[in-house]
LOZAFI-135087 format. One record per atom (N, C-alpha, C): residue in one letter; atom name; x, y, z. Coordinates in nm, 2 decimals, decimal comma. Example, Ala and Ser with C-alpha at 12.3 -4.5 7.8 and 13.67 -1.06 7.14 Angstrom:
// LOZAFI-135087
[lopa A; N; [1,32; -0,57; 0,78]];
[lopa A; CA; [1,23; -0,45; 0,78]];
[lopa A; C; [1,32; -0,33; 0,78]];
[lopa S; N; [1,28; -0,22; 0,71]];
[lopa S; CA; [1,37; -0,11; 0,71]];
[lopa S; C; [1,29; 0,00; 0,79]];
//
This chain:
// LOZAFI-135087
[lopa X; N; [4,21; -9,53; -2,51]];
[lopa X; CA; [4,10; -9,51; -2,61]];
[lopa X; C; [4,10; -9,63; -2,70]];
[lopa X; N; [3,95; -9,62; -2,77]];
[lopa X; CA; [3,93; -9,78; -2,84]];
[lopa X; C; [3,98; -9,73; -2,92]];
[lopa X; N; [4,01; -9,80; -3,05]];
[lopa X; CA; [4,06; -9,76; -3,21]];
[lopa X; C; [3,92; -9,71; -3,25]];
[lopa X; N; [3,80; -9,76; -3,18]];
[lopa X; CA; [3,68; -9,67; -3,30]];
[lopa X; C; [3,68; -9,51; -3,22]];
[lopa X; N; [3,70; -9,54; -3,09]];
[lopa X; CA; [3,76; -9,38; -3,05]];
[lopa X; C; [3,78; -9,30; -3,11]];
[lopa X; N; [3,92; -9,36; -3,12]];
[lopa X; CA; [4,04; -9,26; -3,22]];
[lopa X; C; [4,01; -9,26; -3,36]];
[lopa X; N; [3,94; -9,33; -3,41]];
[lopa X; CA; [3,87; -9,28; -3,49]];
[lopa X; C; [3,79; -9,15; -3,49]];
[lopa X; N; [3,68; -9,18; -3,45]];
[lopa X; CA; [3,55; -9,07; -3,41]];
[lopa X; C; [3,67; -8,92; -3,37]];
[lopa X; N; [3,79; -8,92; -3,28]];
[lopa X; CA; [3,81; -8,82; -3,24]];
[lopa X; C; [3,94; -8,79; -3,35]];
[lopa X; N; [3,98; -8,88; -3,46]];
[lopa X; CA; [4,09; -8,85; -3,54]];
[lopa X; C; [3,98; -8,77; -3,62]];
[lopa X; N; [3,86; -8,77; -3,66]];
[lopa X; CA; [3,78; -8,72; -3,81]];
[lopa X; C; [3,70; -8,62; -3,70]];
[lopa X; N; [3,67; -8,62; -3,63]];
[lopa X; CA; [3,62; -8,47; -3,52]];
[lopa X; C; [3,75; -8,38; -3,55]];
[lopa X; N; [3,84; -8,40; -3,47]];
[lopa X; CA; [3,97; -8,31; -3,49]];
[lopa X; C; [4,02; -8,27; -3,64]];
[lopa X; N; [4,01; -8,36; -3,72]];
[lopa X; CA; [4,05; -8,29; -3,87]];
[lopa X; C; [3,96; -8,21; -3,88]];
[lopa X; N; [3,85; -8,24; -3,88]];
[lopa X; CA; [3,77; -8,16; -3,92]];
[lopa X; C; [3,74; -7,99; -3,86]];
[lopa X; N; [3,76; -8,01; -3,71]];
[lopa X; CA; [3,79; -7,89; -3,72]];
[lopa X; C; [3,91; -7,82; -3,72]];
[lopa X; N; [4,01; -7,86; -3,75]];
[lopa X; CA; [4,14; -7,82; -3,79]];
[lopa X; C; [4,11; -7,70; -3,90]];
[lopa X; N; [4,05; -7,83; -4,03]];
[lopa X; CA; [4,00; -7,74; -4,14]];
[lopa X; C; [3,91; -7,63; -4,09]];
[lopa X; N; [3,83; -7,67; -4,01]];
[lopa X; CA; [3,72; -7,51; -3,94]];
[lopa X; C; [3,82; -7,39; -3,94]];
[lopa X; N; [3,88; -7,44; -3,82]];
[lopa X; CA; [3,99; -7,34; -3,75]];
[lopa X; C; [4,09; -7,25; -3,89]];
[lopa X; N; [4,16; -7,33; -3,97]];
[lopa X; CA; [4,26; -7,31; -4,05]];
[lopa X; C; [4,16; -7,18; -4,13]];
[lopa X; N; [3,98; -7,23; -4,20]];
[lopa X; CA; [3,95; -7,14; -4,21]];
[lopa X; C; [3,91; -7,03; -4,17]];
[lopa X; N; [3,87; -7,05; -4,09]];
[lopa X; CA; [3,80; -6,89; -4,00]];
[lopa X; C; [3,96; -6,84; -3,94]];
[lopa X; N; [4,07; -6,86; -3,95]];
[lopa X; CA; [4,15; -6,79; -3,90]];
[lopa X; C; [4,23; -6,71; -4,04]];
[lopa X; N; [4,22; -6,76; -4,19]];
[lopa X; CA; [4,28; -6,70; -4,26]];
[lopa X; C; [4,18; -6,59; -4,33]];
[lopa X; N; [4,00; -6,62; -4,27]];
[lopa X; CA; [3,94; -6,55; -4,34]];
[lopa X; C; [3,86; -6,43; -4,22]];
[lopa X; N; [3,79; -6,48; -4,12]];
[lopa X; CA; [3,73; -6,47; -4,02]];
[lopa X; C; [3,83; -6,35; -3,95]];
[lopa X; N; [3,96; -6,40; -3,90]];
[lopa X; CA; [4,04; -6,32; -3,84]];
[lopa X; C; [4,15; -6,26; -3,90]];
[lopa X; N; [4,16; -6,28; -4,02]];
[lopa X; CA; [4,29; -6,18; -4,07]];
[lopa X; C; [4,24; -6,03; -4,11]];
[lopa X; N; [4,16; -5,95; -4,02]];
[lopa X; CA; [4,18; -5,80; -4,01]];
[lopa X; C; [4,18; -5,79; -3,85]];
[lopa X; N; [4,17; -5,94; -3,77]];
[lopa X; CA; [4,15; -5,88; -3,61]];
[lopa X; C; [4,27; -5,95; -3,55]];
[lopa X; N; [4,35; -6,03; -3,62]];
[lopa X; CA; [4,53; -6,08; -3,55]];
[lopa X; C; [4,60; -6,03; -3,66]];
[lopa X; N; [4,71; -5,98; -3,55]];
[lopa X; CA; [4,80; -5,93; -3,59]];
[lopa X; C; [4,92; -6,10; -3,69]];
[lopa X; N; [5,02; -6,01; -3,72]];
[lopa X; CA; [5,13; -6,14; -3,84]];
[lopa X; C; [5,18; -6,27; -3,73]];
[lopa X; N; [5,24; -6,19; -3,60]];
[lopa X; CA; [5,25; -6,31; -3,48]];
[lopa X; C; [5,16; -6,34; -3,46]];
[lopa X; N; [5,03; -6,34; -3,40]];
[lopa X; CA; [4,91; -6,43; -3,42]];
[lopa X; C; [4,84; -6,47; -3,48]];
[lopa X; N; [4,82; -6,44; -3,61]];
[lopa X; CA; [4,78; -6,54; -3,73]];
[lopa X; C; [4,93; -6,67; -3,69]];
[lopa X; N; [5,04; -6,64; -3,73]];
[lopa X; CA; [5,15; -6,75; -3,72]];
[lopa X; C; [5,09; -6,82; -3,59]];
[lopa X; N; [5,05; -6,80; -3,46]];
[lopa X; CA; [5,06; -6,88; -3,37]];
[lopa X; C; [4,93; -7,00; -3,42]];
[lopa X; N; [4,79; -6,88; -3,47]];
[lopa X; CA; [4,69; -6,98; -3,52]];
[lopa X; C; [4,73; -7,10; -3,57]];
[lopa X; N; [4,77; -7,05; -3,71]];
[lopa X; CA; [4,82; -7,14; -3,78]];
[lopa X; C; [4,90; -7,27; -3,76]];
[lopa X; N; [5,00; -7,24; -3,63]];
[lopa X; CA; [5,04; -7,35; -3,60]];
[lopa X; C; [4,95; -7,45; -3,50]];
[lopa X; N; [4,84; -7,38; -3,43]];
[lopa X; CA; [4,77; -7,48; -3,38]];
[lopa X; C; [4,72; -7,53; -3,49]];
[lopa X; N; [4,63; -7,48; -3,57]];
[lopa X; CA; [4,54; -7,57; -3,67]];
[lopa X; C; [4,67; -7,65; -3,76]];
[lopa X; N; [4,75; -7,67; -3,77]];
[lopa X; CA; [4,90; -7,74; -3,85]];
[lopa X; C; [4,92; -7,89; -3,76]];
[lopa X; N; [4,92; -7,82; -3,63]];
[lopa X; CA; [4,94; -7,92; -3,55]];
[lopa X; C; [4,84; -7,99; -3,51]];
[lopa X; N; [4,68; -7,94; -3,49]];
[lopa X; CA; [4,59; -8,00; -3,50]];
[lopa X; C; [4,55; -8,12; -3,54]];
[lopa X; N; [4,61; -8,09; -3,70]];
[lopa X; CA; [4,59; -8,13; -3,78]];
[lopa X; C; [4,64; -8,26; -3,84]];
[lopa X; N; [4,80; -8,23; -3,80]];
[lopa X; CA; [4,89; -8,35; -3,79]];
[lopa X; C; [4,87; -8,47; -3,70]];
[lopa X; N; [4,79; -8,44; -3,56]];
[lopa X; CA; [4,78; -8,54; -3,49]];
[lopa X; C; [4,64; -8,58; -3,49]];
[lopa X; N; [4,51; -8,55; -3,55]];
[lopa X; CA; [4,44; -8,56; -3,60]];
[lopa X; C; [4,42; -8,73; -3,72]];
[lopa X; N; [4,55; -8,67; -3,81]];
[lopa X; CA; [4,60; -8,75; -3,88]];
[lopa X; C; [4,67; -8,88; -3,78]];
[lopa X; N; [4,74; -8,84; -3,75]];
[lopa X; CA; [4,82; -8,94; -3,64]];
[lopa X; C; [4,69; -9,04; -3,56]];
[lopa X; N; [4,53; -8,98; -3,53]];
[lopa X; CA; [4,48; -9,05; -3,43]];
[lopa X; C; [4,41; -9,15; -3,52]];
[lopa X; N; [4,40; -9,14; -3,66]];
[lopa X; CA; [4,34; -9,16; -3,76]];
[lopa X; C; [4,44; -9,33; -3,80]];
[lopa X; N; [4,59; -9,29; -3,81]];
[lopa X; CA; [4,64; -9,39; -3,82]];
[lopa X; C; [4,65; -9,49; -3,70]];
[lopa X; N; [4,65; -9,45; -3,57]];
[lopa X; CA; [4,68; -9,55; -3,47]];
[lopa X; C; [4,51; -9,65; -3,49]];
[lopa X; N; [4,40; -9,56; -3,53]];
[lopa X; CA; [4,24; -9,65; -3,54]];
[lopa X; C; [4,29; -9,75; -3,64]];
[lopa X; N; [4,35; -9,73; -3,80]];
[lopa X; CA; [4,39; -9,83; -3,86]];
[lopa X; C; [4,48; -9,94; -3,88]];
[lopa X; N; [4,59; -9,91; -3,75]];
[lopa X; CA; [4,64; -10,01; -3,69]];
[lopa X; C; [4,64; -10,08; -3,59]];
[lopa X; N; [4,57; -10,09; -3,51]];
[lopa X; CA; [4,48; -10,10; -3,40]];
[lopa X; C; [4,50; -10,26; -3,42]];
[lopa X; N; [4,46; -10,31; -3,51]];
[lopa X; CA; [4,44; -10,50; -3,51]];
[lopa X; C; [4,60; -10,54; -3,50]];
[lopa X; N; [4,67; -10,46; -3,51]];
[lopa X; CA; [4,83; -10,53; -3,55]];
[lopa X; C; [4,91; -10,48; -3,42]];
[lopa X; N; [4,84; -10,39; -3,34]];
[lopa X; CA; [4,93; -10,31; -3,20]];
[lopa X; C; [4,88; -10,36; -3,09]];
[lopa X; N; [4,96; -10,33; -3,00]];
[lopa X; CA; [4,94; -10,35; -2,84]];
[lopa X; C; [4,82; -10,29; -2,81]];
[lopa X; N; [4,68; -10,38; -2,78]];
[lopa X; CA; [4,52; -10,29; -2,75]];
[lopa X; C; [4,61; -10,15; -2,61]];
[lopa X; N; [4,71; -10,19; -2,56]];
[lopa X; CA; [4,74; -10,08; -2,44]];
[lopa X; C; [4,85; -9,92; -2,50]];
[lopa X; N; [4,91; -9,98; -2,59]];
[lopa X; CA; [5,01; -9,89; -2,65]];
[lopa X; C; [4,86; -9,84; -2,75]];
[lopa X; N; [4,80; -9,87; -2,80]];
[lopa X; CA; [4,69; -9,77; -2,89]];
[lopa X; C; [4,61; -9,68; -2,82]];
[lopa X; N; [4,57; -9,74; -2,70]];
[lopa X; CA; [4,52; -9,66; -2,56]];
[lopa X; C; [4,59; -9,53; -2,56]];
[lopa X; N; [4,71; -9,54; -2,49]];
[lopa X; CA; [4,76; -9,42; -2,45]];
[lopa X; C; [4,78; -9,41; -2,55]];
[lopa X; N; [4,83; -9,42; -2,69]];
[lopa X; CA; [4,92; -9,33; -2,82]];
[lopa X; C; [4,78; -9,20; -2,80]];
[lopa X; N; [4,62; -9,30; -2,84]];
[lopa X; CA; [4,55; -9,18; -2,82]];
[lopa X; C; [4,50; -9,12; -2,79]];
[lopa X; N; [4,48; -9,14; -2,64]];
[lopa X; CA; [4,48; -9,03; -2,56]];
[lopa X; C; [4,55; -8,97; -2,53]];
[lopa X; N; [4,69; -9,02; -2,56]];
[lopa X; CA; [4,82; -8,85; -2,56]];
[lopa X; C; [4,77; -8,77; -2,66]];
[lopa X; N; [4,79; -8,81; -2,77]];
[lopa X; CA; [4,70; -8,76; -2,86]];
[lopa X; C; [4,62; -8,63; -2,87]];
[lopa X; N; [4,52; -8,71; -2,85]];
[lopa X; CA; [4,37; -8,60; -2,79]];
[lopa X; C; [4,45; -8,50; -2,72]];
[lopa X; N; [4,46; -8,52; -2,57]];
[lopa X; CA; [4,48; -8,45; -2,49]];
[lopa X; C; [4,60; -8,36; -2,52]];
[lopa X; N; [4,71; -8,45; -2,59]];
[lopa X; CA; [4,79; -8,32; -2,64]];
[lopa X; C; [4,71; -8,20; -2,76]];
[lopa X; N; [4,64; -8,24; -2,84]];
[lopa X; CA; [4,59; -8,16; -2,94]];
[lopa X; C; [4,50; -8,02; -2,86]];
[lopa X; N; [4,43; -8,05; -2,75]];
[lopa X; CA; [4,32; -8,00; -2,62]];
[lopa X; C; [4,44; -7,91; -2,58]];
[lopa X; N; [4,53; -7,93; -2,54]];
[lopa X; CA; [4,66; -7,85; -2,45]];
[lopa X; C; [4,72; -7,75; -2,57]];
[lopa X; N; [4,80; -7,83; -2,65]];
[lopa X; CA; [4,90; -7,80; -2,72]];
[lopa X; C; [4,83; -7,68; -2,84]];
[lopa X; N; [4,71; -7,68; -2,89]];
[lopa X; CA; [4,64; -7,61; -3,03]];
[lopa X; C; [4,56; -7,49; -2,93]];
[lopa X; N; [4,50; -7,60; -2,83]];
[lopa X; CA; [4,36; -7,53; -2,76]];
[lopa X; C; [4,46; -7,38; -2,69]];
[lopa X; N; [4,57; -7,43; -2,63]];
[lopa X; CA; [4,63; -7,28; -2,54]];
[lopa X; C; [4,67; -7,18; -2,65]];
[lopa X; N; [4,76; -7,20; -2,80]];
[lopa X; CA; [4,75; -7,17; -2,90]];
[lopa X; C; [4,64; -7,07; -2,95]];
[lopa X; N; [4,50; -7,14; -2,94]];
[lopa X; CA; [4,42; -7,09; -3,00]];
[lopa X; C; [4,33; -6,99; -2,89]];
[lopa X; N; [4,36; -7,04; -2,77]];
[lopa X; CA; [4,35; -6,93; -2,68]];
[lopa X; C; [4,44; -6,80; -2,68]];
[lopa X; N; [4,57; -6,84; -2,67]];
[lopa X; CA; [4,63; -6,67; -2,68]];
[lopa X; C; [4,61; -6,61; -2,80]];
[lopa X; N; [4,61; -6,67; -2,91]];
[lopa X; CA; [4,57; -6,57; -3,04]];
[lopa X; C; [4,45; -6,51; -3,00]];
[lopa X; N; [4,37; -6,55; -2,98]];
[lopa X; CA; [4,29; -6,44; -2,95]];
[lopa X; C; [4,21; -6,38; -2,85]];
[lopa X; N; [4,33; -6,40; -2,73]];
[lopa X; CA; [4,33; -6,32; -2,60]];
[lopa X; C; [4,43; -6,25; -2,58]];
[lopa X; N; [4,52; -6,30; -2,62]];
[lopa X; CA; [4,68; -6,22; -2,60]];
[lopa X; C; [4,73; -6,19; -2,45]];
[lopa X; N; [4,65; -6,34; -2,41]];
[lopa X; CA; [4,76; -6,36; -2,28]];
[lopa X; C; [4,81; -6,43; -2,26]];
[lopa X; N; [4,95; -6,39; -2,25]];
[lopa X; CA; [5,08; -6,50; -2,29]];
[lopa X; C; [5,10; -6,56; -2,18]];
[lopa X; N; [5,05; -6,59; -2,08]];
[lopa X; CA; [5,07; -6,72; -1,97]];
[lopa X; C; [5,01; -6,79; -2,05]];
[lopa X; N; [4,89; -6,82; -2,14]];
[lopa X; CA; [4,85; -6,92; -2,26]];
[lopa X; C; [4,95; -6,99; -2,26]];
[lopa X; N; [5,05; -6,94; -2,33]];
[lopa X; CA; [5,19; -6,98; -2,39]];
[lopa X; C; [5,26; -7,10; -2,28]];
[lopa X; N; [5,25; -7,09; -2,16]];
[lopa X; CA; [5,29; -7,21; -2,04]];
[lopa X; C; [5,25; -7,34; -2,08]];
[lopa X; N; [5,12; -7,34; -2,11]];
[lopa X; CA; [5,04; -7,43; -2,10]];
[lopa X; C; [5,07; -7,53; -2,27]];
[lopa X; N; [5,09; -7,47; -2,38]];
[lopa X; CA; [5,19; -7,53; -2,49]];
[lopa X; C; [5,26; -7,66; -2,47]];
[lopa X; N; [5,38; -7,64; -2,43]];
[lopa X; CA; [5,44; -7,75; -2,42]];
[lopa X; C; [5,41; -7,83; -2,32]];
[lopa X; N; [5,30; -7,82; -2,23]];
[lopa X; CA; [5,25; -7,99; -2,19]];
[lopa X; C; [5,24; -8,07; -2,31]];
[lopa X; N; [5,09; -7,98; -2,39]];
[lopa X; CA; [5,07; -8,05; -2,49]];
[lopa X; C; [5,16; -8,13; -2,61]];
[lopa X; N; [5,26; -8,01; -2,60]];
[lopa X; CA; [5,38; -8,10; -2,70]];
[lopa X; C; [5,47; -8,23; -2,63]];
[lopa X; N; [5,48; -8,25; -2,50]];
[lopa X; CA; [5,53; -8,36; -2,41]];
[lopa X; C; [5,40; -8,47; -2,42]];
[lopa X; N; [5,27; -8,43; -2,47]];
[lopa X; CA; [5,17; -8,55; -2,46]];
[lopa X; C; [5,15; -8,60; -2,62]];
[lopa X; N; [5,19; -8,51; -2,73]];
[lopa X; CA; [5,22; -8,57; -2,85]];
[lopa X; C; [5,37; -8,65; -2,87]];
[lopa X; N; [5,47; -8,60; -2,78]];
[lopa X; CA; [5,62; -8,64; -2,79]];
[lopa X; C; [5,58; -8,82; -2,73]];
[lopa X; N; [5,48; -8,86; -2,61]];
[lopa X; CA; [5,43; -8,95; -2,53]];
[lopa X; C; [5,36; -9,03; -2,62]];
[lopa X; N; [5,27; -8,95; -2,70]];
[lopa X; CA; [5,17; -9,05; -2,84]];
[lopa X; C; [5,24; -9,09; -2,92]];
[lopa X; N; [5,35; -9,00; -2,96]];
[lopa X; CA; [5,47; -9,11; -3,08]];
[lopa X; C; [5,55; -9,20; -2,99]];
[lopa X; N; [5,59; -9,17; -2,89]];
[lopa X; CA; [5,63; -9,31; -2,82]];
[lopa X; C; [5,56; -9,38; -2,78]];
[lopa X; N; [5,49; -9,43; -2,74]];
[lopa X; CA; [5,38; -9,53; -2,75]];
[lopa X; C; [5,33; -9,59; -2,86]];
[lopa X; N; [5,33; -9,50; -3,00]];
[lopa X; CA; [5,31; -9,53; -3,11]];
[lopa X; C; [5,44; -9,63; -3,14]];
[lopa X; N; [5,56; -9,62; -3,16]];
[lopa X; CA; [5,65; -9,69; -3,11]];
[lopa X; C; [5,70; -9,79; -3,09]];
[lopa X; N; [5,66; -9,79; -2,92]];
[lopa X; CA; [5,65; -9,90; -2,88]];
[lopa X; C; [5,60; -10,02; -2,91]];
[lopa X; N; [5,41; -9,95; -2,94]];
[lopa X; CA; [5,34; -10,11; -3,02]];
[lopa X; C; [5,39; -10,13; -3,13]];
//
């Protein structure tokens, strides 16, 4: 990814973080139960964090490896797509094979801070 990428997809992704964070405390708290609100919430948390994270790798971009900024953010992305998205799928399907599909995403943010890192 370019740094104006990771830009465009760091302030996309915050932004709906905030969407998500609200329609899940207001939207859905008479239709998920206390374990899935908690699971929401951790997608939109996490979301949200690497959102931030895609935001920093665009601003350091002139001082890093153009190759280590690449992958930091597309692990990134693609962890936030995996890691929030299966999250935000079992909360409100409540099928817990969702729950498999989690920790890719957390192995492709664990991959974005090493490469972050690295440059």
């Amino acid at each position: 990814m370019s740094p104006k990428a990771c830009l465009r997809a760091g302030a996309a992704l915050a932004f709906l973080s905030v969407a998500a964070g609200a329609f899940g405390a207001h939207g859905l708290k008479d239709l998920l139960d206390a374990e899935m609100k908690d699971v929401w919430e951790t997608a939109a948390r996490y979301q949200m964090y690497h959102a931030l994270a895609l935001l920093l790798v665009a601003a350091l971009a002139g001082s890093l490896s153009p190759r280590a900024v690449s992958w930091s953010g597309c692990c990134f992305t693609a962890g936030v797509v995996l890691f929030s998205g299966s999250l935000y799928a079992l909360s409100l399907s409540g099928i817990r094979w969702l729950g498999a599909i989690t920790p890719v995403g957390g192995l492709l943010f664990l991959a974005g801070w090493l490469a972050l890192l690295v440059a």
